[in-house]
C-alpha positions as CSV (number, residue, x, y, z in Angstrom):
1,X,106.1,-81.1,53.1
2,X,102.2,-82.2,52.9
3,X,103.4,-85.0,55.5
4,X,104.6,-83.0,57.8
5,X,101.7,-80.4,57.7
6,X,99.7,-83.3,58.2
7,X,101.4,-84.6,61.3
8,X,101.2,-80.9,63.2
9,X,97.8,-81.0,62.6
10,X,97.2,-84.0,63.6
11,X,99.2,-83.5,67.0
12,X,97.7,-80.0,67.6
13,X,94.2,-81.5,67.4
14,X,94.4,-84.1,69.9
15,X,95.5,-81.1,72.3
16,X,93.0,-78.5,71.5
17,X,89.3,-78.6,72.3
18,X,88.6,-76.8,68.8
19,X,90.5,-79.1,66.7
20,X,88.7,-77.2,63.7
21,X,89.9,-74.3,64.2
22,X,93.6,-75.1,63.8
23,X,95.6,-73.8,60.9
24,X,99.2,-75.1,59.4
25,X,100.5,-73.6,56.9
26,X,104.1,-74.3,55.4
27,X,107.4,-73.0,53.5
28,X,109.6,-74.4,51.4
29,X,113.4,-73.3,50.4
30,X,115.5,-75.8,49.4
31,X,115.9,-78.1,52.3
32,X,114.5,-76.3,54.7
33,X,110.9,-76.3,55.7
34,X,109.2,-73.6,58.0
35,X,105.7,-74.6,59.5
36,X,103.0,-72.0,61.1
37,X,100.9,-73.6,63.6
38,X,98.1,-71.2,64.4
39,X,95.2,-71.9,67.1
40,X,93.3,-70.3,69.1
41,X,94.7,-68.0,71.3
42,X,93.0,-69.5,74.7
43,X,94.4,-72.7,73.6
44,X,98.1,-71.6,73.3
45,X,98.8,-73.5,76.3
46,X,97.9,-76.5,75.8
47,X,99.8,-76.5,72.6
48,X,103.0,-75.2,74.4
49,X,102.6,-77.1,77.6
50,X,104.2,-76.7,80.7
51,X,107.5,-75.3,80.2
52,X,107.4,-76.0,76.6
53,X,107.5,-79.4,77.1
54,X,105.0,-80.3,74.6
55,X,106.3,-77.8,71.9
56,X,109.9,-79.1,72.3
57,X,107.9,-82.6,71.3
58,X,106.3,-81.4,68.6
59,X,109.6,-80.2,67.1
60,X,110.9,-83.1,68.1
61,X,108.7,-85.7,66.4
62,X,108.6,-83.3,63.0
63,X,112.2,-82.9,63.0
64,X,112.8,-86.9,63.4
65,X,110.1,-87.4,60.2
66,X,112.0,-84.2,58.5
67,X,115.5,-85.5,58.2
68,X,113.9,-88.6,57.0
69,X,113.0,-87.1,54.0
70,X,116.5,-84.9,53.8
71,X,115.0,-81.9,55.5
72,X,115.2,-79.9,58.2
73,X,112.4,-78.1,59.6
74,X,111.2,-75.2,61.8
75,X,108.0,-75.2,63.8
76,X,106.7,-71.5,64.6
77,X,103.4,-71.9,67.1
78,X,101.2,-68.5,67.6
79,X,97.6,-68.0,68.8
């Protein structure tokens, strides 16, 4: 789960222009593994991207490294 916390941070920094102030925080029951990506709230959009397009990567990317590693995972984003 540390890995994947790792690479949402990692992703979310490269979009934001406060990379410090971006949180992930993470879940684990059993398989299933739900992330919190939190930044700030005037930076929502660069996180989500035009129509989503960048979150839908996100998930994408963590999913891939997820089932990997035999889980499956949820990405939540808020500002």
């Amino acid at each position: 789960m540390e890995q994947l916390q790792q690479l949402v941070k990692y992703m979310a920094s490269g979009l934001v222009d406060r990379p410090e102030e971006v949180q992930v925080d993470g879940r684990r029951r059993g398989p299933i593994v739900i992330l919190h990506l939190r930044v700030a709230e005037d930076e929502l959009g660069r996180v989500i991207g035009k129509g989503g397009r960048i979150a839908k990567s996100m998930r994408t990317m963590v999913g891939i490294v997820a089932a990997r590693q035999g889980l499956r995972v949820t990405l939540e984003i808020e500002g």
